[in-house]
CHARMM internal coordinates of N, CA and C (Angstrom, degrees):
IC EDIT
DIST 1 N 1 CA 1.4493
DIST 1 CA 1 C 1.5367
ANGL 1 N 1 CA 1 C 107.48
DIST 1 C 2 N 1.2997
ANGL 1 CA 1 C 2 N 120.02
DIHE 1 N 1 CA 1 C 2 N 141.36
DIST 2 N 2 CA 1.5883
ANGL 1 C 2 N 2 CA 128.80
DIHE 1 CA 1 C 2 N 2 CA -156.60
DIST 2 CA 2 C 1.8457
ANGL 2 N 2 CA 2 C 86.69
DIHE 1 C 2 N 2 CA 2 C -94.96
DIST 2 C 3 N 1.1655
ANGL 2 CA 2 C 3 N 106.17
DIHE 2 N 2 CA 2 C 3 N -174.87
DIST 3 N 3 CA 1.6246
ANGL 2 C 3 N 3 CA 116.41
DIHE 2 CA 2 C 3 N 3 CA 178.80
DIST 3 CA 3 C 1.1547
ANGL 3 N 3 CA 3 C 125.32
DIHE 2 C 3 N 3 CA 3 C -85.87
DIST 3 C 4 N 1.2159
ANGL 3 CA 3 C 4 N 118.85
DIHE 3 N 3 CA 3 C 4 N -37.38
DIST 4 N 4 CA 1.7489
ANGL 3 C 4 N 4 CA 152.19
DIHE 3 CA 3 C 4 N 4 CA 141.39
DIST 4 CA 4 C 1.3713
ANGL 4 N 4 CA 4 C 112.60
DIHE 3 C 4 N 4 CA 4 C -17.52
DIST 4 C 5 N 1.2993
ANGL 4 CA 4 C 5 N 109.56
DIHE 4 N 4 CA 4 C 5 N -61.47
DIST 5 N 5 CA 1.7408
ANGL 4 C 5 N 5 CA 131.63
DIHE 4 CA 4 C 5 N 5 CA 169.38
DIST 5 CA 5 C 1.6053
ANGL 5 N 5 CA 5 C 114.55
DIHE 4 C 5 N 5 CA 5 C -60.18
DIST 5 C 6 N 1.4057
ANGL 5 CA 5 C 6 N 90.04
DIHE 5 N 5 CA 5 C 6 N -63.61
DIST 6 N 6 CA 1.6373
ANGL 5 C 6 N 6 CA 96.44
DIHE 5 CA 5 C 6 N 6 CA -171.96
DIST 6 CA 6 C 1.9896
ANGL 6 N 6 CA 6 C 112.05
DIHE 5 C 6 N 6 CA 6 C -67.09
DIST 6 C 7 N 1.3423
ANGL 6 CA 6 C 7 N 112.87
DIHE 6 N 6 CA 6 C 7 N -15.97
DIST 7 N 7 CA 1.5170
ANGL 6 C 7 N 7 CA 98.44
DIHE 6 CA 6 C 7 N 7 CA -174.81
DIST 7 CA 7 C 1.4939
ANGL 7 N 7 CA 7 C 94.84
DIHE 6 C 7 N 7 CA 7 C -110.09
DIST 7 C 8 N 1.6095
ANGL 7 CA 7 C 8 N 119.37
DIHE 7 N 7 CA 7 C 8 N -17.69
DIST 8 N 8 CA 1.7197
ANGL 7 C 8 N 8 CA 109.43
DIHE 7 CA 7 C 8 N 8 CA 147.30
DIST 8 CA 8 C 1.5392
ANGL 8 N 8 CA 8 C 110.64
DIHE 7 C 8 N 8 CA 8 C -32.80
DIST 8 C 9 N 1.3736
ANGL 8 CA 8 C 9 N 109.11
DIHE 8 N 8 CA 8 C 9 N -87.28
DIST 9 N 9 CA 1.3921
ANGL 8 C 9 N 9 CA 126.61
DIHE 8 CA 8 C 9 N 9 CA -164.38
DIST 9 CA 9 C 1.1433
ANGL 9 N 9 CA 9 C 111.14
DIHE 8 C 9 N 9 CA 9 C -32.04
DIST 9 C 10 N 1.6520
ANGL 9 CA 9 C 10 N 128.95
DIHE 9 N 9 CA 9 C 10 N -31.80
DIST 10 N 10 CA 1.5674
ANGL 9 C 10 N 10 CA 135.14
DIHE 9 CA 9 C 10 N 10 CA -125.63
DIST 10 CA 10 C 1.6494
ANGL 10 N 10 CA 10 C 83.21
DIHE 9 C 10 N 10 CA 10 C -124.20
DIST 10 C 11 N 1.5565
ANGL 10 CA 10 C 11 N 113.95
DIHE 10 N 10 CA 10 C 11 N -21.48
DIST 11 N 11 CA 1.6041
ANGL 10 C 11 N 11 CA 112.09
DIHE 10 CA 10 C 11 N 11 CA 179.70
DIST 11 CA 11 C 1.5908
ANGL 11 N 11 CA 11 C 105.83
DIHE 10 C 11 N 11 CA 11 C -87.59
DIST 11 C 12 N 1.2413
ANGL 11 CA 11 C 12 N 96.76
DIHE 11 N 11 CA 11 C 12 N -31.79
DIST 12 N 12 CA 1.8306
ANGL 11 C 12 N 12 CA 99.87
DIHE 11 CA 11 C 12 N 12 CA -177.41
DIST 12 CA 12 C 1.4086
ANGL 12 N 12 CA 12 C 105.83
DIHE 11 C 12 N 12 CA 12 C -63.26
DIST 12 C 13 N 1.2113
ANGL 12 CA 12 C 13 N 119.81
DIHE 12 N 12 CA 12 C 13 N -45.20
DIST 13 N 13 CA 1.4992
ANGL 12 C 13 N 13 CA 134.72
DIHE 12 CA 12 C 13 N 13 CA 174.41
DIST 13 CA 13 C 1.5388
ANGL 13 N 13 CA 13 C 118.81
DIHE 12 C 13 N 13 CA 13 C -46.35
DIST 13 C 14 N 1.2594
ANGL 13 CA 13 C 14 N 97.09
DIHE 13 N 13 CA 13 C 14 N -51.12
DIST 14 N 14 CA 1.8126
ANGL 13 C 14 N 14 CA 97.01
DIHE 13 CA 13 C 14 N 14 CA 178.25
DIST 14 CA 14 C 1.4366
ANGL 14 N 14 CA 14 C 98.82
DIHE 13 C 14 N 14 CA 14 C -94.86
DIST 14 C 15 N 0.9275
ANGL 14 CA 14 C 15 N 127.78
DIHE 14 N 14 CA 14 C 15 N -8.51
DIST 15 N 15 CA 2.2492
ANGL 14 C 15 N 15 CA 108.09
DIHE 14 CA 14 C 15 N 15 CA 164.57
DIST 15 CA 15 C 1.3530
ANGL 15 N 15 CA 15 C 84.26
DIHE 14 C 15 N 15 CA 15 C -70.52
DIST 15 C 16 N 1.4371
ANGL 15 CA 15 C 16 N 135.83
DIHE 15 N 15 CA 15 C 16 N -75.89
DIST 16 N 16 CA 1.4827
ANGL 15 C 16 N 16 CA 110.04
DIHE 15 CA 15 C 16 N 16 CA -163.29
DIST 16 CA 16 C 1.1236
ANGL 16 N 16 CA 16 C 123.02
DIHE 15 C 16 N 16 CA 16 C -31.56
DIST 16 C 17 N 1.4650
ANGL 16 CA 16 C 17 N 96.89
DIHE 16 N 16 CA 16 C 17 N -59.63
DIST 17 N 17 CA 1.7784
ANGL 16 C 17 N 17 CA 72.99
DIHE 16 CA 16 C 17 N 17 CA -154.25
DIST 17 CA 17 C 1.5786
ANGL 17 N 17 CA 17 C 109.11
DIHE 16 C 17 N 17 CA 17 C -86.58
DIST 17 C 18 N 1.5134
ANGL 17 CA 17 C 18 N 129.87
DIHE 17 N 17 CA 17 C 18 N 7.22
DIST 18 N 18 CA 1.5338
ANGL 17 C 18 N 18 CA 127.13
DIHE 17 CA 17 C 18 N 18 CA 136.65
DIST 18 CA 18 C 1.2559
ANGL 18 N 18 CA 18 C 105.41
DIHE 17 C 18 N 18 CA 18 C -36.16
DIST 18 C 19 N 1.4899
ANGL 18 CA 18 C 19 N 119.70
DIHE 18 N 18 CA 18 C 19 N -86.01
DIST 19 N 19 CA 1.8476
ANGL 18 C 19 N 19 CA 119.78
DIHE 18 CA 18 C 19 N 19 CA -151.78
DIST 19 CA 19 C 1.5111
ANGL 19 N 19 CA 19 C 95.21
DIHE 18 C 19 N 19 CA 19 C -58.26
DIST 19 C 20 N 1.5586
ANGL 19 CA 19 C 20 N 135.09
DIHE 19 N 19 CA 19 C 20 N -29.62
DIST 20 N 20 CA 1.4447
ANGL 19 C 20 N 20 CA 121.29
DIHE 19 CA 19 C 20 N 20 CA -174.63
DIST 20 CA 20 C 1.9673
ANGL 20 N 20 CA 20 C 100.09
DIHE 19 C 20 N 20 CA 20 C -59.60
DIST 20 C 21 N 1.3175
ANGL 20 CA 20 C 21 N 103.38
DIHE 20 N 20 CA 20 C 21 N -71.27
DIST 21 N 21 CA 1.4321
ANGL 20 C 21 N 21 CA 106.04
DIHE 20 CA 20 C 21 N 21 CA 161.03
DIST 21 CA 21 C 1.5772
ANGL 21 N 21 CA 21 C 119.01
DIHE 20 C 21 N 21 CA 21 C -15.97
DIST 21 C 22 N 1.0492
ANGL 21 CA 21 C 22 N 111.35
DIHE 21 N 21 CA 21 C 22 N -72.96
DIST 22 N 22 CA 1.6696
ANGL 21 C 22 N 22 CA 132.04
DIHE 21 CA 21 C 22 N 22 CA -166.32
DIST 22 CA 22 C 2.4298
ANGL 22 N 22 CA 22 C 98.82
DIHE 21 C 22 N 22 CA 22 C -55.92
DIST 22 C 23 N 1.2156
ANGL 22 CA 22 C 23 N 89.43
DIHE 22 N 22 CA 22 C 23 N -32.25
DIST 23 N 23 CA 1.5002
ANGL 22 C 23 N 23 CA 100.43
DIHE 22 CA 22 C 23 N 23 CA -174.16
DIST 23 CA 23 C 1.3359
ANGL 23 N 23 CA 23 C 102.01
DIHE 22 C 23 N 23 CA 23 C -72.27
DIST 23 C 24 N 1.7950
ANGL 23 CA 23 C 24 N 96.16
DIHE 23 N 23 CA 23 C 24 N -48.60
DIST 24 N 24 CA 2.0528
ANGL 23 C 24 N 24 CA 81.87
DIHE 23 CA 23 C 24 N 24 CA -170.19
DIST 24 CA 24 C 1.0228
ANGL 24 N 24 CA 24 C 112.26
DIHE 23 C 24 N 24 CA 24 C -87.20
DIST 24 C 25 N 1.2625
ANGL 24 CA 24 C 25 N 145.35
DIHE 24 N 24 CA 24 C 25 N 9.61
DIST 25 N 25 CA 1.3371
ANGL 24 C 25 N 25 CA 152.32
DIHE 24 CA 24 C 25 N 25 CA -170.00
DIST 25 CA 25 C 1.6349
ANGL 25 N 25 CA 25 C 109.75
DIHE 24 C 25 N 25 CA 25 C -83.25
DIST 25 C 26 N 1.5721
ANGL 25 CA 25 C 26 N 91.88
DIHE 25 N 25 CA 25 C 26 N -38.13
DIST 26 N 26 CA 1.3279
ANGL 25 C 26 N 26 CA 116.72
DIHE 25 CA 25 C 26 N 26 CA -163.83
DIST 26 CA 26 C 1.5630
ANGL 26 N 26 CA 26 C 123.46
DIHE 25 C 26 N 26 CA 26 C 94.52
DIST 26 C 27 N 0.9110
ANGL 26 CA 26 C 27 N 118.72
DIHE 26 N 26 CA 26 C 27 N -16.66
DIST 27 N 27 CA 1.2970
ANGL 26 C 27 N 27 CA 132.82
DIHE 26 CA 26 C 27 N 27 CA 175.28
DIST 27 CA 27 C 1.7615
ANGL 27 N 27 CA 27 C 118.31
DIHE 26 C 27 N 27 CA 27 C -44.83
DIST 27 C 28 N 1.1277
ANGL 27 CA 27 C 28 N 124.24
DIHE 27 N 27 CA 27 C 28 N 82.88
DIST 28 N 28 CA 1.7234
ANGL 27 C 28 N 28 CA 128.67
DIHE 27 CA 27 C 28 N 28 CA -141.01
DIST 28 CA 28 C 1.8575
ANGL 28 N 28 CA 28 C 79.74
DIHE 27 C 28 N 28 CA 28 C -86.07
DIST 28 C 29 N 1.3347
ANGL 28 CA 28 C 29 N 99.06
DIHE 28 N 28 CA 28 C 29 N -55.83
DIST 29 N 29 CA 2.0644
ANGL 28 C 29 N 29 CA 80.77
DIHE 28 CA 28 C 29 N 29 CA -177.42
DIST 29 CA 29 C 1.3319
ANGL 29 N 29 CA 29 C 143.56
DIHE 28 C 29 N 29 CA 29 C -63.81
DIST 29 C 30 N 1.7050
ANGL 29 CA 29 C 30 N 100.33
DIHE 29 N 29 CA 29 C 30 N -19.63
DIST 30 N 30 CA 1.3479
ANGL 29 C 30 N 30 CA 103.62
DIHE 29 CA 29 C 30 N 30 CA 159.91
DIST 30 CA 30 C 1.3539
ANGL 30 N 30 CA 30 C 129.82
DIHE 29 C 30 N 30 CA 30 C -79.01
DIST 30 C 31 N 1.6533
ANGL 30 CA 30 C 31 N 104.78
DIHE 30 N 30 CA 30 C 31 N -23.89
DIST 31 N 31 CA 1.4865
ANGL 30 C 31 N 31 CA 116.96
DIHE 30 CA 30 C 31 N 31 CA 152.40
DIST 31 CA 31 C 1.5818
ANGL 31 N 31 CA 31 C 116.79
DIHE 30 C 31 N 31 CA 31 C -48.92
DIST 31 C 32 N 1.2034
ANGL 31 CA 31 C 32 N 117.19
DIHE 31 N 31 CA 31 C 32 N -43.81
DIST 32 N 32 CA 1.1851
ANGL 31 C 32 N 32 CA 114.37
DIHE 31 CA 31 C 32 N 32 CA -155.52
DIST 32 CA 32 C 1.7428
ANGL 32 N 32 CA 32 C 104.28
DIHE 31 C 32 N 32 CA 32 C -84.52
DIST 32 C 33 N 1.4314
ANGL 32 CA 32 C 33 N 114.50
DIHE 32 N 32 CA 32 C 33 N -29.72
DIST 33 N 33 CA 1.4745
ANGL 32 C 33 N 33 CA 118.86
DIHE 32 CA 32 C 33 N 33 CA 173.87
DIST 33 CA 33 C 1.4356
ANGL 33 N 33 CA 33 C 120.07
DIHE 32 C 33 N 33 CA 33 C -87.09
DIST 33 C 34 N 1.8079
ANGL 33 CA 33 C 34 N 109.29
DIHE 33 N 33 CA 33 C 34 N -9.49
DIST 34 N 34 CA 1.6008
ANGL 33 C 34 N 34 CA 108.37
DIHE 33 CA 33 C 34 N 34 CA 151.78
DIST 34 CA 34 C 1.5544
ANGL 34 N 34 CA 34 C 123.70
DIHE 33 C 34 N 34 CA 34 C -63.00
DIST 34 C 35 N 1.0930
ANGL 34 CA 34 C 35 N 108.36
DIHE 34 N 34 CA 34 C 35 N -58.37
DIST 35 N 35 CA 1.7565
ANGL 34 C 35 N 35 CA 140.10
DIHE 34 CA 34 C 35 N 35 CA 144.52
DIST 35 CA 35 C 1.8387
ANGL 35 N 35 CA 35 C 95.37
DIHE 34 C 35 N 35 CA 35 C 15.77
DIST 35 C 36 N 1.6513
ANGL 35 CA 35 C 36 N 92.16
DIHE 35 N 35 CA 35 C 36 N -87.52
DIST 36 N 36 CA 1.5536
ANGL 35 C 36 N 36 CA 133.24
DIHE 35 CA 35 C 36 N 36 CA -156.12
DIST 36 CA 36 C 2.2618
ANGL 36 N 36 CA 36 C 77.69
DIHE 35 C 36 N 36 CA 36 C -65.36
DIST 36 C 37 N 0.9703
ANGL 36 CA 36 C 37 N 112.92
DIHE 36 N 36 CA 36 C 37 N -62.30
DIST 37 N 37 CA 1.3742
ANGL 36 C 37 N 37 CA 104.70
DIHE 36 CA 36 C 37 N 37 CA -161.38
DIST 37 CA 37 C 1.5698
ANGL 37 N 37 CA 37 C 112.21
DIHE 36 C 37 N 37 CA 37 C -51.32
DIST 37 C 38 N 1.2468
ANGL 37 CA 37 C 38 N 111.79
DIHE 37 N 37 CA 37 C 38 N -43.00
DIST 38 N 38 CA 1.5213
ANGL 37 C 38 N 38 CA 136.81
DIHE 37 CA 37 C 38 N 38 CA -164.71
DIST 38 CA 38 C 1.3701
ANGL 38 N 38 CA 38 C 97.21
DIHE 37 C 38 N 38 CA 38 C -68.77
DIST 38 C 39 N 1.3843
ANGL 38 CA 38 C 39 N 121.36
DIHE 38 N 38 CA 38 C 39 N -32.07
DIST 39 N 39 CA 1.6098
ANGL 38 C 39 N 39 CA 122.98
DIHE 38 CA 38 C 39 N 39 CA -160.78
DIST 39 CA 39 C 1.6502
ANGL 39 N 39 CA 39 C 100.89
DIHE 38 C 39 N 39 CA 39 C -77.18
DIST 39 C 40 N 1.4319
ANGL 39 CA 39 C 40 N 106.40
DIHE 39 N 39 CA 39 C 40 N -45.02
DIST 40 N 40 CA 1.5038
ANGL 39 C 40 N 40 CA 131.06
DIHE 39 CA 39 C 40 N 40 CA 179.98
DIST 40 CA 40 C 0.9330
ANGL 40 N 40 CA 40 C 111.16
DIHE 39 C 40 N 40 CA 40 C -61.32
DIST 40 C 41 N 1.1977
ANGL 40 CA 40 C 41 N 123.30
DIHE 40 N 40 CA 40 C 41 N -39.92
DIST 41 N 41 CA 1.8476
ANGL 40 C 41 N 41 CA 119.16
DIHE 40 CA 40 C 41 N 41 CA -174.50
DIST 41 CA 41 C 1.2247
ANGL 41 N 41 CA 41 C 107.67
DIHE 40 C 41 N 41 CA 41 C -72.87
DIST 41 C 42 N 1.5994
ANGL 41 CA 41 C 42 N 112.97
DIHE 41 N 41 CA 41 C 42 N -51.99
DIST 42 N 42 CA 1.2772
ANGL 41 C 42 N 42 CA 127.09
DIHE 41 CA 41 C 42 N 42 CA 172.67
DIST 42 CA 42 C 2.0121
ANGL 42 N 42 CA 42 C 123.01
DIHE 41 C 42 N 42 CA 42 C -42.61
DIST 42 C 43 N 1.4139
ANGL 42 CA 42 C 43 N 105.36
DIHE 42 N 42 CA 42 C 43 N -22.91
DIST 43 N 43 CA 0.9947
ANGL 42 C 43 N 43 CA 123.62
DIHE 42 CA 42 C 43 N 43 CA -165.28
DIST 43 CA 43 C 1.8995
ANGL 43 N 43 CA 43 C 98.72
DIHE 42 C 43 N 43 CA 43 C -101.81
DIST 43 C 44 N 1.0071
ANGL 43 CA 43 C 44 N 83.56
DIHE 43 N 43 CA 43 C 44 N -22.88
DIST 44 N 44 CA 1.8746
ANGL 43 C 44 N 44 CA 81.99
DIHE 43 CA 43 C 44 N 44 CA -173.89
DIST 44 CA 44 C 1.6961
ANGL 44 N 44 CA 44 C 96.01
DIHE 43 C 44 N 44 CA 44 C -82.49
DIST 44 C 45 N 1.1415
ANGL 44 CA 44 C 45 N 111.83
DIHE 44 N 44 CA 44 C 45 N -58.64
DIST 45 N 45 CA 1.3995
ANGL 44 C 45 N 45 CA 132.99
DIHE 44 CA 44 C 45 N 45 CA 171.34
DIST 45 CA 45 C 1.1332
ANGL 45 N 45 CA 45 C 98.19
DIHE 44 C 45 N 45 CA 45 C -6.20
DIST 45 C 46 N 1.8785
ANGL 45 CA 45 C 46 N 118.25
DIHE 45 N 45 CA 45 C 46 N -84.27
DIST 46 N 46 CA 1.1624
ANGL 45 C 46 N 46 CA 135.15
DIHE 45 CA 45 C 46 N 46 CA -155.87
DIST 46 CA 46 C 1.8767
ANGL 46 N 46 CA 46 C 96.41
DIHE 45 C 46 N 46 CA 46 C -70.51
DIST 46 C 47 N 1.2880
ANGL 46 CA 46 C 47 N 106.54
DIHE 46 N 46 CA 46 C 47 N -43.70
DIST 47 N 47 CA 1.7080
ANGL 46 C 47 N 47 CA 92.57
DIHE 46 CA 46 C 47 N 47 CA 167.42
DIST 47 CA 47 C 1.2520
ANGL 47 N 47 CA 47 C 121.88
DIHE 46 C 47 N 47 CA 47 C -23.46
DIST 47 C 48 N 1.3965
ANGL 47 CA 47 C 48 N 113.61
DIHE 47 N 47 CA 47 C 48 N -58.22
DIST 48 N 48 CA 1.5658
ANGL 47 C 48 N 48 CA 133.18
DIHE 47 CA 47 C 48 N 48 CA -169.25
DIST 48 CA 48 C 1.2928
ANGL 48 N 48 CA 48 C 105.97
DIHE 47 C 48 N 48 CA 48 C -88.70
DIST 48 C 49 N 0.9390
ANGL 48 CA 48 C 49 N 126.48
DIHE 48 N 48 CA 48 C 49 N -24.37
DIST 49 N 49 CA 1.5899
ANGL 48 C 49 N 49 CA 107.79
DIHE 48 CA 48 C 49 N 49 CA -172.14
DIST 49 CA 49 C 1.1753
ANGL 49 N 49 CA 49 C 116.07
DIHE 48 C 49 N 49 CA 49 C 98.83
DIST 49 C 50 N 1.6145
ANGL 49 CA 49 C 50 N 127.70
DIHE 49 N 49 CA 49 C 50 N 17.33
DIST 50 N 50 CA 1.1234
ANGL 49 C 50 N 50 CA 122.19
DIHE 49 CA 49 C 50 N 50 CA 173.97
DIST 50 CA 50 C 1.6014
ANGL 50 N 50 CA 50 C 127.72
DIHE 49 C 50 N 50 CA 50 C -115.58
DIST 50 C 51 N 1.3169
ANGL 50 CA 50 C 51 N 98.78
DIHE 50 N 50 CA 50 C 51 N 118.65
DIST 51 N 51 CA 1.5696
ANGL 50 C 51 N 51 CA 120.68
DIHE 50 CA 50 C 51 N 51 CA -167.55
DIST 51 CA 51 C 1.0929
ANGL 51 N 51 CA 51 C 108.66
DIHE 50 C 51 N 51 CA 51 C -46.87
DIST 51 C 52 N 1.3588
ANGL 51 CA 51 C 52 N 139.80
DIHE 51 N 51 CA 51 C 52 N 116.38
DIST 52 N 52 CA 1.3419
ANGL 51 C 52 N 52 CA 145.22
DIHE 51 CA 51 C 52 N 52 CA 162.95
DIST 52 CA 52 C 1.6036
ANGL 52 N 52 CA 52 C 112.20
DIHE 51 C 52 N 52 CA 52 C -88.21
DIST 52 C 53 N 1.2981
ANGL 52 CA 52 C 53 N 115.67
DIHE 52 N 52 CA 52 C 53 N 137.20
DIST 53 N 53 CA 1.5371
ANGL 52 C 53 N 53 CA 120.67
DIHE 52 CA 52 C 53 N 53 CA -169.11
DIST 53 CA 53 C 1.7680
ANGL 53 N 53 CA 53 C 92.72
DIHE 52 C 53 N 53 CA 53 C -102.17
DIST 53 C 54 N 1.3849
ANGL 53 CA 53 C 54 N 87.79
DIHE 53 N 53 CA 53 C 54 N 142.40
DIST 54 N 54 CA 1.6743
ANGL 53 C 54 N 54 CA 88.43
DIHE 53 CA 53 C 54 N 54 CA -177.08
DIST 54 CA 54 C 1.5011
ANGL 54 N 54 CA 54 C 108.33
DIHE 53 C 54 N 54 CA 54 C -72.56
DIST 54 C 55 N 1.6593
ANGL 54 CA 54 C 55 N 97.75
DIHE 54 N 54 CA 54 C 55 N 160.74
DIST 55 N 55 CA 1.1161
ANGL 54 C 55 N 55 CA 89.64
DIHE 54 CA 54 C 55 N 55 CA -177.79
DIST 55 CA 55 C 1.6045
ANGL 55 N 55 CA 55 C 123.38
DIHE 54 C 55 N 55 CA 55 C -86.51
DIST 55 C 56 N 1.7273
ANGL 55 CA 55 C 56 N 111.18
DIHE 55 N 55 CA 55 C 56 N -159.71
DIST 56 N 56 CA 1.4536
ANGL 55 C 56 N 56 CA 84.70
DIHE 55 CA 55 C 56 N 56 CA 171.51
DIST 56 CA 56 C 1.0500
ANGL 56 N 56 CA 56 C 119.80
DIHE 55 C 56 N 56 CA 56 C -121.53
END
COOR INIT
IC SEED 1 N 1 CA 1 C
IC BUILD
């Protein structure tokens, strides 16, 4: 796995579990700008070709 990939993966990883955080807190806007981040990464991801494992 290249570096590109691995600090992708490792960013997708910590928006989760931010917006999970951000959810139970209650905090709906920081939810909502985890949201927006998570969507993007996810979106670059698939740009590249890199497989994201669902979460859990």
């Amino acid at each position: 796995m290249d570096a590109f990939t691995a600090g992708l993966l490792q960013r997708i990883q910590s928006t989760e579990s931010d917006l999970h955080r951000a959810r139970e807190s209650g905090d709906d806007f920081l939810a909502e700008v985890e949201q927006a981040e998570l969507e993007d990464l996810h979106r670059l991801a698939a740009e590249h070709g890199v497989e994201v494992p669902a979460s859990a």
